[in-house]
MIVEX-280527 format. One record per residue (C-alpha): residue in one letter; z, y, x. Coordinates in nm, 3 decimals, padded with zeros to 5 digits. Layout:
<residuo->A&up->Z&north->Y&east->X>
...
This chain:
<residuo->X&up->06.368&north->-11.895&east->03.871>
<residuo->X&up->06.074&north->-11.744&east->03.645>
<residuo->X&up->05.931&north->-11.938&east->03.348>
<residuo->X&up->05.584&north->-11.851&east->03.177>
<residuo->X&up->05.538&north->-11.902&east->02.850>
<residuo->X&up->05.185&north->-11.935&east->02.751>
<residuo->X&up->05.024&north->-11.866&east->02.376>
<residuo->X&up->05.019&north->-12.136&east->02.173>
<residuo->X&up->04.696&north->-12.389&east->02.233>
<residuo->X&up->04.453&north->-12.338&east->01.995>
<residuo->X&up->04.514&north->-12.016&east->01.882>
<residuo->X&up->04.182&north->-11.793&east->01.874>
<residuo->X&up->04.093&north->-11.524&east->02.096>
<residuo->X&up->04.232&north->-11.163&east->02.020>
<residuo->X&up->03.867&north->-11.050&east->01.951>
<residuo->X&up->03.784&north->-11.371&east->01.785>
<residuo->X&up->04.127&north->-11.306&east->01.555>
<residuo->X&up->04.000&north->-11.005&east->01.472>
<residuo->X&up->03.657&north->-11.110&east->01.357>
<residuo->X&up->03.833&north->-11.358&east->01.126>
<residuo->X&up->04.037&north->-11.009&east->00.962>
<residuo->X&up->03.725&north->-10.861&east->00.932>
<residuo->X&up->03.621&north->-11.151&east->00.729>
<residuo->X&up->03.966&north->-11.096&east->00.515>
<residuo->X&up->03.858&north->-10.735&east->00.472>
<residuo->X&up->03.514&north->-10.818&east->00.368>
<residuo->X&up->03.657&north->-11.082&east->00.100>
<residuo->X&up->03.968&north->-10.898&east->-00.016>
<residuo->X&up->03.755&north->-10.680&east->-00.282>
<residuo->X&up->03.555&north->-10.960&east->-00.472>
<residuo->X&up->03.952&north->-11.153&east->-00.446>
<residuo->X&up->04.068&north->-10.866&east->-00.603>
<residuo->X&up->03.781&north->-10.818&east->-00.849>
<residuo->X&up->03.766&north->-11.178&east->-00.944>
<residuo->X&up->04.180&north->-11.163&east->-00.991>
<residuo->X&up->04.127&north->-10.957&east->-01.245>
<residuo->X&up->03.855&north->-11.026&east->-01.448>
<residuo->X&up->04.008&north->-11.434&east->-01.445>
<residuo->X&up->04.330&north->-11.208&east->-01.559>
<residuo->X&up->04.160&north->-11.014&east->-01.806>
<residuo->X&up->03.948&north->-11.248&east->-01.988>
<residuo->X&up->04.188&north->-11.597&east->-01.955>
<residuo->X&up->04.355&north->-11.448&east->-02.286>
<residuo->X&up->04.013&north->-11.389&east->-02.447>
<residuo->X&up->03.954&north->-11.715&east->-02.492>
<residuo->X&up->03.996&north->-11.724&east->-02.872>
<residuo->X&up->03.736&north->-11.533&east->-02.899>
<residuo->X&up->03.340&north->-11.594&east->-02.770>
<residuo->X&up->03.359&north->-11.367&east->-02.458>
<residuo->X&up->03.653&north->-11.493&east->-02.328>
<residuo->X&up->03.510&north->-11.878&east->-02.333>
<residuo->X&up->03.150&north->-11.769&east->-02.195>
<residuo->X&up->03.292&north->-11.552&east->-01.922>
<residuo->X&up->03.508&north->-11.770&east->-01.754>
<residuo->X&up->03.246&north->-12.037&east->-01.692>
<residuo->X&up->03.137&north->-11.783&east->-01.413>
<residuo->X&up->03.452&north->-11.663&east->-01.349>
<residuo->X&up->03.599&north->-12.001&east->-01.253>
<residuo->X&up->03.335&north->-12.127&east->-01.009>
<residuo->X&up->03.362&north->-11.773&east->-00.846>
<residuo->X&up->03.697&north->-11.814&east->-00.751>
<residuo->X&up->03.656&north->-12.174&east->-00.659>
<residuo->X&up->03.388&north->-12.074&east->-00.438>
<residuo->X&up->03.578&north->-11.804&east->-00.246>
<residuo->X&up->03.885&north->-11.985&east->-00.278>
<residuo->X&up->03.666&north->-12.271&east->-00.083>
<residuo->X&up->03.544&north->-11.977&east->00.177>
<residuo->X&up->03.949&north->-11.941&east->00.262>
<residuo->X&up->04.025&north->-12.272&east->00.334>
<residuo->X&up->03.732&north->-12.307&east->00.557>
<residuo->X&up->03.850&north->-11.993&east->00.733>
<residuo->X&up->04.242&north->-12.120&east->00.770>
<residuo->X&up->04.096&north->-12.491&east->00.868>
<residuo->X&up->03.938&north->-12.311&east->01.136>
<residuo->X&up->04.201&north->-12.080&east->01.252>
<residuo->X&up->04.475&north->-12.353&east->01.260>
<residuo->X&up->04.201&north->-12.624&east->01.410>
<residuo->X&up->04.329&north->-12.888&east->01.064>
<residuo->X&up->04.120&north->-12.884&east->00.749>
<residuo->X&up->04.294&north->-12.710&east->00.422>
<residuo->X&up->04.212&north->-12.892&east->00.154>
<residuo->X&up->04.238&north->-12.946&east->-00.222>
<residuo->X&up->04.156&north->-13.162&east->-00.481>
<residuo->X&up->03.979&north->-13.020&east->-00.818>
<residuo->X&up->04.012&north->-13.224&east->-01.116>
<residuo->X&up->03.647&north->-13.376&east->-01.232>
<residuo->X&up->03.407&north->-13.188&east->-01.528>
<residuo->X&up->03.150&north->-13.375&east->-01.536>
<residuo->X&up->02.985&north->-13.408&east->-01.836>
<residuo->X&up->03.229&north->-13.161&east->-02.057>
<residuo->X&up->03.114&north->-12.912&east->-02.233>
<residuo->X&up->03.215&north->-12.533&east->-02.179>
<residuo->X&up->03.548&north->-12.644&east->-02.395>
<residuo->X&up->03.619&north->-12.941&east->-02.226>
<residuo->X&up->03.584&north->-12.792&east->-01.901>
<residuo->X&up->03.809&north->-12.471&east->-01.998>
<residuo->X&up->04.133&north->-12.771&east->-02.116>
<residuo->X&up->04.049&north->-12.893&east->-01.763>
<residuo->X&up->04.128&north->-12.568&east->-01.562>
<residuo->X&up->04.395&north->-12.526&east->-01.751>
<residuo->X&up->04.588&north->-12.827&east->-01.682>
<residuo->X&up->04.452&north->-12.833&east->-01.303>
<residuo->X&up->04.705&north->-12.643&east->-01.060>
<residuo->X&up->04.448&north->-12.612&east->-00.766>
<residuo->X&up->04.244&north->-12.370&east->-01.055>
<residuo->X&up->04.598&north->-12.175&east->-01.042>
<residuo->X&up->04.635&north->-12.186&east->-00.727>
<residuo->X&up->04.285&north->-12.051&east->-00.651>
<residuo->X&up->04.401&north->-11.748&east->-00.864>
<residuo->X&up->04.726&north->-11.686&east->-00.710>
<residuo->X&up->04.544&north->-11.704&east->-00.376>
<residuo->X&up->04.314&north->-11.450&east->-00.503>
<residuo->X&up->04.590&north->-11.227&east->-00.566>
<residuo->X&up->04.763&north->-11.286&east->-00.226>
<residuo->X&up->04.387&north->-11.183&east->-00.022>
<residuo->X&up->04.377&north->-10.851&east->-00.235>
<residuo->X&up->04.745&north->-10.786&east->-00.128>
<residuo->X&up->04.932&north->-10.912&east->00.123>
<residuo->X&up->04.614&north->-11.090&east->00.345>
<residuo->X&up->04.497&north->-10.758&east->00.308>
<residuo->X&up->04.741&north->-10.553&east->00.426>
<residuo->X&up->04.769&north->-10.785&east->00.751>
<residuo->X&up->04.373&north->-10.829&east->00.798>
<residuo->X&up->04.413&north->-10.460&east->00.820>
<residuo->X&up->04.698&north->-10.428&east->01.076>
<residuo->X&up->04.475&north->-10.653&east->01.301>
<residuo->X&up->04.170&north->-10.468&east->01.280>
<residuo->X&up->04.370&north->-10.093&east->01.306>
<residuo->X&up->04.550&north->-10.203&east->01.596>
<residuo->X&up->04.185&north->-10.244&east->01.776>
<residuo->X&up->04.014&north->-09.968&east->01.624>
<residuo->X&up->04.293&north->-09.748&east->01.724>
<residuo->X&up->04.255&north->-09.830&east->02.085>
<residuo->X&up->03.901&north->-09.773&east->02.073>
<residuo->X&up->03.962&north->-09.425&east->01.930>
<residuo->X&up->04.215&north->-09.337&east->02.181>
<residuo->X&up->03.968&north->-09.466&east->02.483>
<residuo->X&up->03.677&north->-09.264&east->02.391>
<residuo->X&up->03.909&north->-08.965&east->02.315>
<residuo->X&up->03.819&north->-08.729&east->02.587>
<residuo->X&up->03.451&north->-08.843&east->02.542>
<residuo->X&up->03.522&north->-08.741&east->02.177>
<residuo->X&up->03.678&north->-08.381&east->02.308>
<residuo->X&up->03.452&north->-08.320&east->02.491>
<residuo->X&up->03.092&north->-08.313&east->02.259>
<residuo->X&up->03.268&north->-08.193&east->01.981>
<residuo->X&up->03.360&north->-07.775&east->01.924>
<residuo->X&up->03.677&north->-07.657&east->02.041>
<residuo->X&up->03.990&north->-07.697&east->01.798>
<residuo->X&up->03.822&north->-08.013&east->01.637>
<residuo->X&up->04.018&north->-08.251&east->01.843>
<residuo->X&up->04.324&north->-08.050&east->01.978>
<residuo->X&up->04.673&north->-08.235&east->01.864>
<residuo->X&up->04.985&north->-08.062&east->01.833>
<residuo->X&up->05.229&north->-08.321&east->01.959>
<residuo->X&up->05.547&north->-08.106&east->01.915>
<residuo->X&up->05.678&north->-07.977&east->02.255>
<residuo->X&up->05.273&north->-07.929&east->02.390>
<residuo->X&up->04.941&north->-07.883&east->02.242>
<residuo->X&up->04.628&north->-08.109&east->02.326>
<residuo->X&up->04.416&north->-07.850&east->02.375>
<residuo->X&up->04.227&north->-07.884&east->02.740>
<residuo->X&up->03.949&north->-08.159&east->02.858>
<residuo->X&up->04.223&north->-08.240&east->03.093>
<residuo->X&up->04.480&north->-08.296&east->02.872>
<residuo->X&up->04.275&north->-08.522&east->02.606>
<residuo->X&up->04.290&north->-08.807&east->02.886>
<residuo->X&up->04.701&north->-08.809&east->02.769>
<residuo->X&up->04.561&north->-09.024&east->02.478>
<residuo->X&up->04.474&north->-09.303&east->02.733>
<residuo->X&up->04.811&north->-09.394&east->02.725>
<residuo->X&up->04.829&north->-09.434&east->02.348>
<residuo->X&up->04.515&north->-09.642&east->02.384>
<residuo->X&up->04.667&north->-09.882&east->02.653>
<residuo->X&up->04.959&north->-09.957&east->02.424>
<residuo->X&up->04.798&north->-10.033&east->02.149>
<residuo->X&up->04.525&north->-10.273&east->02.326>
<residuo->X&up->04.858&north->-10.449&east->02.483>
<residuo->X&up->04.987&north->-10.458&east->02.081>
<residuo->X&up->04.657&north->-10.569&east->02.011>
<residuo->X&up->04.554&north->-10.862&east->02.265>
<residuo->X&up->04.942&north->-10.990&east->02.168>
<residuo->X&up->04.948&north->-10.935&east->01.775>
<residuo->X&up->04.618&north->-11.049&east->01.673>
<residuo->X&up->04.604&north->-11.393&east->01.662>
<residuo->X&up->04.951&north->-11.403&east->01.556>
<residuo->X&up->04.871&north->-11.197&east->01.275>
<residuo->X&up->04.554&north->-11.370&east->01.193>
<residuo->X&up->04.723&north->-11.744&east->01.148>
<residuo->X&up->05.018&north->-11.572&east->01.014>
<residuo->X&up->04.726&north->-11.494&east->00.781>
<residuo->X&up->04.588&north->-11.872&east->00.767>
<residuo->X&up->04.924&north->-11.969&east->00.684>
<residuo->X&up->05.012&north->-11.852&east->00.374>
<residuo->X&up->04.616&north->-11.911&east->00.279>
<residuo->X&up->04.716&north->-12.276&east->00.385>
<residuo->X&up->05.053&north->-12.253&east->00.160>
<residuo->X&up->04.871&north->-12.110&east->-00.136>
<residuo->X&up->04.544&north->-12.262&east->-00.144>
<residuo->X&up->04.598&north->-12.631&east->00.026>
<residuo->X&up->04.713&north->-12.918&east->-00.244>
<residuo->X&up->05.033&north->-13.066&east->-00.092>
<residuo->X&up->05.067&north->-13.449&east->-00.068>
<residuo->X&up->05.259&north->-13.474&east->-00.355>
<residuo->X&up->04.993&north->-13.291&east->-00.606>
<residuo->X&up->04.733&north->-13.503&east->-00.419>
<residuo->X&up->04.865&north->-13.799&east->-00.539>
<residuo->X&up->04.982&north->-13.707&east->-00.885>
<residuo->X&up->04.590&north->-13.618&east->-00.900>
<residuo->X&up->04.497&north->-13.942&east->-00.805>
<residuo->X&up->04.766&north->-14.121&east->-01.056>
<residuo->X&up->04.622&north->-13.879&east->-01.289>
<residuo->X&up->04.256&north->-13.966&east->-01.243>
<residuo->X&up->04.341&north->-14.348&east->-01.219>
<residuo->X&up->04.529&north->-14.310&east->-01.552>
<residuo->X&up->04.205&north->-14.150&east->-01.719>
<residuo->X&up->03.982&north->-14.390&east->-01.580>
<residuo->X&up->04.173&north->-14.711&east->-01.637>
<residuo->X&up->04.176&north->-14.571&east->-02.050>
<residuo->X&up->03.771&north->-14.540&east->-02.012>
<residuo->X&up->03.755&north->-14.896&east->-01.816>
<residuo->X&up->03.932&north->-15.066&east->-02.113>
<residuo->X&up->03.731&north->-14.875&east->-02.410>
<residuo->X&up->03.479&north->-14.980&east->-02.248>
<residuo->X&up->03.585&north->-15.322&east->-02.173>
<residuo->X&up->03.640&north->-15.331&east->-02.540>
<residuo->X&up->03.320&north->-15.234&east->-02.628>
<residuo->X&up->03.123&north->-15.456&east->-02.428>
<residuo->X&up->03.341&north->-15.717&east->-02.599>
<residuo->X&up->03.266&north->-15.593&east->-02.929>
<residuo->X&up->02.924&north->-15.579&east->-02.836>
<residuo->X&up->02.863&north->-15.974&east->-02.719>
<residuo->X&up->03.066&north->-16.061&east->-03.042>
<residuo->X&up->02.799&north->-15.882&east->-03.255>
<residuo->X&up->02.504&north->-15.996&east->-03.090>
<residuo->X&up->02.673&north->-16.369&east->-03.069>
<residuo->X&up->02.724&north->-16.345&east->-03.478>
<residuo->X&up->02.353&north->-16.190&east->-03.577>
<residuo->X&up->02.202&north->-16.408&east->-03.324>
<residuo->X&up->02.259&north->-16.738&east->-03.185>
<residuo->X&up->02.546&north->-16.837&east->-03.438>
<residuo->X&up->02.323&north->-16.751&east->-03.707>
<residuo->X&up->02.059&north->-16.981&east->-03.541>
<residuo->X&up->02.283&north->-17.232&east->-03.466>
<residuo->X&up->02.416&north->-17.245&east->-03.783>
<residuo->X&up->02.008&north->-17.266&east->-03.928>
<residuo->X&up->01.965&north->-17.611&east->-03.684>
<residuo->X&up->02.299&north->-17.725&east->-03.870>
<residuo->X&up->02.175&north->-17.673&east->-04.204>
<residuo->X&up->01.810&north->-17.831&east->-04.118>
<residuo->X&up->01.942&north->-18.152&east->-03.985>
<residuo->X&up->02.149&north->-18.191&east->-04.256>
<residuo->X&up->01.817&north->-18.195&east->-04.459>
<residuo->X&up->01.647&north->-18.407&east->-04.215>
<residuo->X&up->01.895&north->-18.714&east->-04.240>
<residuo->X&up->01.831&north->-18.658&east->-04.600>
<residuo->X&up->01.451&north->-18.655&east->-04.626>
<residuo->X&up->01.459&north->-18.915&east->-04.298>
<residuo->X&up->01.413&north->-19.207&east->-04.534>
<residuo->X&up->01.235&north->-19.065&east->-04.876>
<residuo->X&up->01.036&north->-18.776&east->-04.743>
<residuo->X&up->00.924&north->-18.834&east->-04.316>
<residuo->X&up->00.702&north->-18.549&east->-04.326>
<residuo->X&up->00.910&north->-18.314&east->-04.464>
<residuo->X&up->01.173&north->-18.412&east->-04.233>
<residuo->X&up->00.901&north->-18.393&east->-03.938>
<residuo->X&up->00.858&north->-18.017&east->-04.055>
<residuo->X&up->01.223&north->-17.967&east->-04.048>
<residuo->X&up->01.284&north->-18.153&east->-03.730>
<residuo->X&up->00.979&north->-17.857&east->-03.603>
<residuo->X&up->01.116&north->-17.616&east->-03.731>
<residuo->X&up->01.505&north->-17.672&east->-03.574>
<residuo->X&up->01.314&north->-17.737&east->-03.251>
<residuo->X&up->01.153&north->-17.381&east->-03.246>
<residuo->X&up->01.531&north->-17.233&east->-03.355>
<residuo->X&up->01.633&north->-17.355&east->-03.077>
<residuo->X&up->01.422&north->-17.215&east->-02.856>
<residuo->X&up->01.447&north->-16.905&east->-03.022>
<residuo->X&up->01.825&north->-16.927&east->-02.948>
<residuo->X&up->01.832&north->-17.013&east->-02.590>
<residuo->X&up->01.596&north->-16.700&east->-02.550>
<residuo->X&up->01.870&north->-16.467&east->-02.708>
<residuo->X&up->02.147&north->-16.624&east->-02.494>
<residuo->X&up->01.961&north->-16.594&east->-02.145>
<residuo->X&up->01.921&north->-16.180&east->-02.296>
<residuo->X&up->02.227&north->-16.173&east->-02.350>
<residuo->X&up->02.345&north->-16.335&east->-02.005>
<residuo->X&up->02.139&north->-16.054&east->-01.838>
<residuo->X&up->02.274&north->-15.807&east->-02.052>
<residuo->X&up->02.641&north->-15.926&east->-01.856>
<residuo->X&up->02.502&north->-16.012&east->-01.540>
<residuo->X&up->02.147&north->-16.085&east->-01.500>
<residuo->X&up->02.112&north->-16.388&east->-01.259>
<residuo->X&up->01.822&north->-16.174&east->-01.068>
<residuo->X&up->02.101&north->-15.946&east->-00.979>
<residuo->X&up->02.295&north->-16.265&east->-00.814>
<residuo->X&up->01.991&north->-16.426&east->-00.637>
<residuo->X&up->01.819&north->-16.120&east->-00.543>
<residuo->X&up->02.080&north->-15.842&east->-00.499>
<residuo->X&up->02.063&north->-15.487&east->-00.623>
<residuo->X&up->01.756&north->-15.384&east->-00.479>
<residuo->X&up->01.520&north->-15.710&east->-00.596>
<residuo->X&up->01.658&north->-15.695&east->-00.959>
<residuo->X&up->01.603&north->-15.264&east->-00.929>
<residuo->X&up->01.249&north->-15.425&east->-00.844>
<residuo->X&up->01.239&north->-15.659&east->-01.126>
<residuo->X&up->01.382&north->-15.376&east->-01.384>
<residuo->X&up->01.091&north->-15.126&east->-01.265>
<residuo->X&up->00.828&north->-15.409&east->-01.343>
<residuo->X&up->00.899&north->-15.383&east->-01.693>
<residuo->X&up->00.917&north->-14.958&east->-01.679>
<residuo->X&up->00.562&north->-14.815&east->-01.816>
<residuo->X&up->00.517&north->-14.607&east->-01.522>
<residuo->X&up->00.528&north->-14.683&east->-01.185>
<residuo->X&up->00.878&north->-14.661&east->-01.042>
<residuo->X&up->00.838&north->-14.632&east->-00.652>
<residuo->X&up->01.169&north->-14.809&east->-00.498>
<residuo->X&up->01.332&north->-14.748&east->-00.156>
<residuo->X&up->01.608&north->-14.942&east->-00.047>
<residuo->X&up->01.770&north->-14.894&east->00.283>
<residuo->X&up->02.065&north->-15.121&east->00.230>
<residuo->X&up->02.190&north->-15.307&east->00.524>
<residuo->X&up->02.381&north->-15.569&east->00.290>
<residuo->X&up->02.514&north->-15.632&east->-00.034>
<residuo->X&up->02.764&north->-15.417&east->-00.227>
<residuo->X&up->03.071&north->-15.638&east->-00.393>
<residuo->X&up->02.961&north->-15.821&east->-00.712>
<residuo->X&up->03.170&north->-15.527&east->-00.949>
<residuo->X&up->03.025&north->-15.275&east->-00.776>
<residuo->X&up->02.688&north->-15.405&east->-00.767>
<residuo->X&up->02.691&north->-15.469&east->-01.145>
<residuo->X&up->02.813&north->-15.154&east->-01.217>
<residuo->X&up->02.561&north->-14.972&east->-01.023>
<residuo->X&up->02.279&north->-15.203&east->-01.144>
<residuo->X&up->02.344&north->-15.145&east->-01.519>
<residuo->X&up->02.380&north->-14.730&east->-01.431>
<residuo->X&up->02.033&north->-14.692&east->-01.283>
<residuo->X&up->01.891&north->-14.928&east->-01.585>
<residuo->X&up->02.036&north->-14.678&east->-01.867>
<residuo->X&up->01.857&north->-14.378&east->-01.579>
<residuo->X&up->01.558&north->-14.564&east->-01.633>
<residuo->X&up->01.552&north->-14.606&east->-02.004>
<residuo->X&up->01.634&north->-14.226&east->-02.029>
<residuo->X&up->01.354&north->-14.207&east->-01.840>
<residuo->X&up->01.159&north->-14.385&east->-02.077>
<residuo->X&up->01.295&north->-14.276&east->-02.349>
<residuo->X&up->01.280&north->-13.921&east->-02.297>
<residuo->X&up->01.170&north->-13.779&east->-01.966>
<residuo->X&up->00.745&north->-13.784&east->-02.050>
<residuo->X&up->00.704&north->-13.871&east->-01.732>
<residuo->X&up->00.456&north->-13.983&east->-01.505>
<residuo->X&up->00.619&north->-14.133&east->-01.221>
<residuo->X&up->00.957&north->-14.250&east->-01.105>
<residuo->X&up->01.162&north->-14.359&east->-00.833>
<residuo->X&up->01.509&north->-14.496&east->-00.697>
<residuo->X&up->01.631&north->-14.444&east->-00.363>
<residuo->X&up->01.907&north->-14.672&east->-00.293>
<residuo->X&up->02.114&north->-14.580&east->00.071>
<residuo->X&up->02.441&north->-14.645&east->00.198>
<residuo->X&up->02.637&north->-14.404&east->00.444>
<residuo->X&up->03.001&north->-14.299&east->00.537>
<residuo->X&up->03.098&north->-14.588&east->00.303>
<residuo->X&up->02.964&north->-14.481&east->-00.023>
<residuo->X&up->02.687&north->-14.638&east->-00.169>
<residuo->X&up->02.396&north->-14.395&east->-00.350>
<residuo->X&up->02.171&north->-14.429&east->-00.616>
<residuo->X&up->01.940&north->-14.127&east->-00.612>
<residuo->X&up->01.706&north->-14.196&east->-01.001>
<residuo->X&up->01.419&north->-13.922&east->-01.009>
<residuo->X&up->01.186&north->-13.826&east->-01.244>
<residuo->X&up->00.880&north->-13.558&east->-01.199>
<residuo->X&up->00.913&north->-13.528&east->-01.644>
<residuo->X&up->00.972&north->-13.242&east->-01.876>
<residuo->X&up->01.406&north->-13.205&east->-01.716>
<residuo->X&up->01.638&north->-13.058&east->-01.936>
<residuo->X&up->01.886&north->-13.345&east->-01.924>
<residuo->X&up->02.211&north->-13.271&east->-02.050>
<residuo->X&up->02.503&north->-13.557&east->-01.973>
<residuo->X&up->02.720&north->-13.423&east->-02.250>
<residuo->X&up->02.416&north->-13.419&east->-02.505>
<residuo->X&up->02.423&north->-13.796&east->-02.558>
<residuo->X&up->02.624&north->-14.156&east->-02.472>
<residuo->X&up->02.403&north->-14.289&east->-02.212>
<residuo->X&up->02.479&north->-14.043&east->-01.936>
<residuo->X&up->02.822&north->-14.058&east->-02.029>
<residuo->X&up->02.842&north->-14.419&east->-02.025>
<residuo->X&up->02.706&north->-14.454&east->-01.696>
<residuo->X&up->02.996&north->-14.215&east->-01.541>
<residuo->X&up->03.278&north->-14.428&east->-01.722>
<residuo->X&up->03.110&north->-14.732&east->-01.551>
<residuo->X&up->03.146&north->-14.555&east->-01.176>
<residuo->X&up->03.437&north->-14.407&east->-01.295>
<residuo->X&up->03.636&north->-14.714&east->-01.259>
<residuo->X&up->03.541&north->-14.753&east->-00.911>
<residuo->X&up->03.605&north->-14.404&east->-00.791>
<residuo->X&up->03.233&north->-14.335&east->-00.838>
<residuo->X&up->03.091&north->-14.004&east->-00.944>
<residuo->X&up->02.769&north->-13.899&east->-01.116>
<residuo->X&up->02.564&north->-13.559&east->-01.066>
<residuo->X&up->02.294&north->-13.479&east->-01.247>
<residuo->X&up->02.020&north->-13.225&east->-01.156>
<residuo->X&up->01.741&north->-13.116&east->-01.399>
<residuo->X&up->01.572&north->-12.777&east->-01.456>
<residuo->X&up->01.371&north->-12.716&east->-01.718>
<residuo->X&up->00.997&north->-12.821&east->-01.643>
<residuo->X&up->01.204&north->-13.082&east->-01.402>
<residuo->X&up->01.195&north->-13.269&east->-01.190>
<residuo->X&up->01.524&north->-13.442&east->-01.301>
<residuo->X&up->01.722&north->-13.628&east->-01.029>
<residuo->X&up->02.076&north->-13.812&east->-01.119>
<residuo->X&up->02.265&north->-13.887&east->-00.788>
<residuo->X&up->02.507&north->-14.233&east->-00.844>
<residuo->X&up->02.758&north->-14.290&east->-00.547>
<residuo->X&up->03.044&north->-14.537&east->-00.485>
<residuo->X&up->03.245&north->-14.591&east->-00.255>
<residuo->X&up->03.240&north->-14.926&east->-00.137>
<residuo->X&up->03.140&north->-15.179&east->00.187>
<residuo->X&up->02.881&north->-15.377&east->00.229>
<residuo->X&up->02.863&north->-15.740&east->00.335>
<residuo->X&up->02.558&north->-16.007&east->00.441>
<residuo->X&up->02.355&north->-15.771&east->00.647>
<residuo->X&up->01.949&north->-15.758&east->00.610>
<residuo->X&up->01.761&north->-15.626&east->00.920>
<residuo->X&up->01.488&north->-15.499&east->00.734>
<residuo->X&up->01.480&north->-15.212&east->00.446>
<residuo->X&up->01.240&north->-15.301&east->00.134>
<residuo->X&up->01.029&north->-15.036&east->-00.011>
<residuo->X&up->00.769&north->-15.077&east->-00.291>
<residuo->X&up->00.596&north->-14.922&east->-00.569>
<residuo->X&up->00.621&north->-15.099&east->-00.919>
């Protein structure tokens, strides 16, 4: 009884394989390049080179580090995938403490080092083993239109040295296509393999990421919990206490001057009547500076509506929201496209705005444009910064793009579901 055994499903083709080592030859000298200037320059950074250089160095080898995977996710048919930590909004310091406590950063380099030595040496032993058996084939071709002696081989016990006799290297040549058609694609995920090893995150760094991030972003939930509460405190004491405590004083006066003095007391009575007016129009501010109750009748995009009435330029609004986001989550991104908007204001010179608002794959996004002067920085001031903390605690993220001369576009997405659903998308021009 005969069994037989089949290659493994999924692997690639033997000429396919070797198009994926030709690949790891083409990227095994910027590996090996980048290994070494990350090598060379990592203990320069106590000095101004070292610092400067390795804000291109790093993204380099994140970016062919990122080629890799995609390479070994194809090869094995599963993704390989890691998790960077976030540096958004750090400066060139900032960012440099961040690689250096982030193992996928070292793991980029050691993977670096392991295409410039041993993915190299077994990219080339795929390739060789078909260029070698296209030399062989084509050797009596070769023999023949070149001058005599140029091709003859001494093989020991005879000499190569007739047309005839140059077909003997067809043999060679049909071994090493068999080698070749076999070893390939074993060679080539052997390959994918330790790229896999090396550059994948394992489930266990995965999650201490995660803890990690959670950790960092619970801290900037409660600062900024704190602050907010800070914040209504002050604004309760210089405002509508102080007011309040004005109406107390005047109709203390007024049952005084009630009986001896009317129209004093009239004035005072007045007067008390306009404080606390005056009041109740600092408390409703400062309700919709917690939750504005257009943002609970209307949803996000009628108060983004409402907020881009009040902008001085027009603010053209697109909403293509099927429902509503959770209350949190629509608060959050609410109040994070109102500080976009009064950096707009604020410093932008622009002429127009807009806000797209979309929701796909789960994540809701806030795209804010402007067509003003760009050059936004989100480490240069709070505002930016406070708008990431507030996505942050939702697993939200903020990019920010903005050339000089603009325009300036900051991106807002969080994941989250919606719920109500509308059948129609709103679109206007404030």
């Amino acid at each position: 009884m005969s069994t037989f055994q089949s290659e493994p499903t999924g692997w690639p083709t033997p000429l396919a394989a070797t198009g994926y080592a030709f690949g790891h030859l083409f990227l095994a000298v910027p590996a090996l390049v980048l290994w070494v200037l990350e090598l060379v320059f990592s203990p320069l950074v106590i000095v101004t080179v070292g610092l400067f250089a390795l804000q291109l160095i790093v993204p380099g080898v994140q970016a062919l580090a990122d080629a890799l995977r995609r390479m070994a996710g194809s090869i094995l048919e599963e993704p390989v995938v890691t998790t960077y930590r976030d540096t958004s909004g750090k400066g060139m310091v900032g960012r440099l403490l961040t690689w250096a406590r982030d193992s996928s950063r070292w793991r980029d380099f050691a993977g670096m080092f392991l295409a410039a030595t041993v993915g190299l040496v077994v990219a080339v032993l795929a390739v060789s083993l078909l260029a070698g058996a296209l030399f062989y084939a084509i050797y009596p071709f070769l023999w023949w239109v070149t001058p005599r002696g140029v091709f003859d081989q001494p093989f020991g016990f005879f000499r190569l040295d007739t047309f005839g006799e140059s077909f003997a290297m067809l043999v060679p040549a049909a071994v090493l296509l068999v080698l070749w058609s076999r070893l390939a694609a074993p060679l080539v995920r052997l390959r994918a393999r330790l790229d896999r090893a090396v550059l994948g995150g394992s489930r266990t760094e995965e999650l201490e990421q995660r803890v990690q991030v959670l950790t960092e972003t619970r801290a900037e939930s409660i600062d900024h919990s704190a602050a907010e509460l800070r914040r209504i405190e002050r604004d309760l004491h210089d405002g509508p206490q102080a007011r309040l405590v004005a109406l107390g004083m005047n109709l203390g006066l007024v049952e005084e001057l009630l009986e001896r003095d009317p129209e004093a007391a009239q004035r005072l009575i007045a007067e008390a009547r306009g404080t606390t007016g005056s009041a109740l129009v600092e408390l409703r501010s400062m309700v919709r500076g917690i939750h504005p109750p257009v943002l609970a009748d209307r949803g996000l995009a009628g108060a983004l509506e409402a907020l881009a009435l009040d902008m001085a330029i027009p603010v053209r609004l697109v909403s293509t929201l099927p429902g509503r986001p959770p209350a949190p989550v629509e608060s959050a991104a609410y109040f994070a496209v109102a500080e976009c908007l009064a950096n707009i204001g604020k410093h932008a010179a622009a002429d127009h705005a807009w806000i797209d608002l979309t929701h796909e794959d789960g994540v809701l996004t806030a795209v804010v444009g402007d067509d003003g002067v760009g050059g936004a920085d989100p480490s240069a001031g709070t505002g930016l910064l406070g708008v990431m903390r507030r996505l942050s605690a939702f697993d939200g993220r903020m990019t920010v793009s903005s050339p000089d001369r603009g325009p300036t576009l900051v991106t807002l997405e969080v994941p989250c579901d919606l719920s109500s659903p509308r059948t129609t998308p709103s679109s206007g021009t404030a």
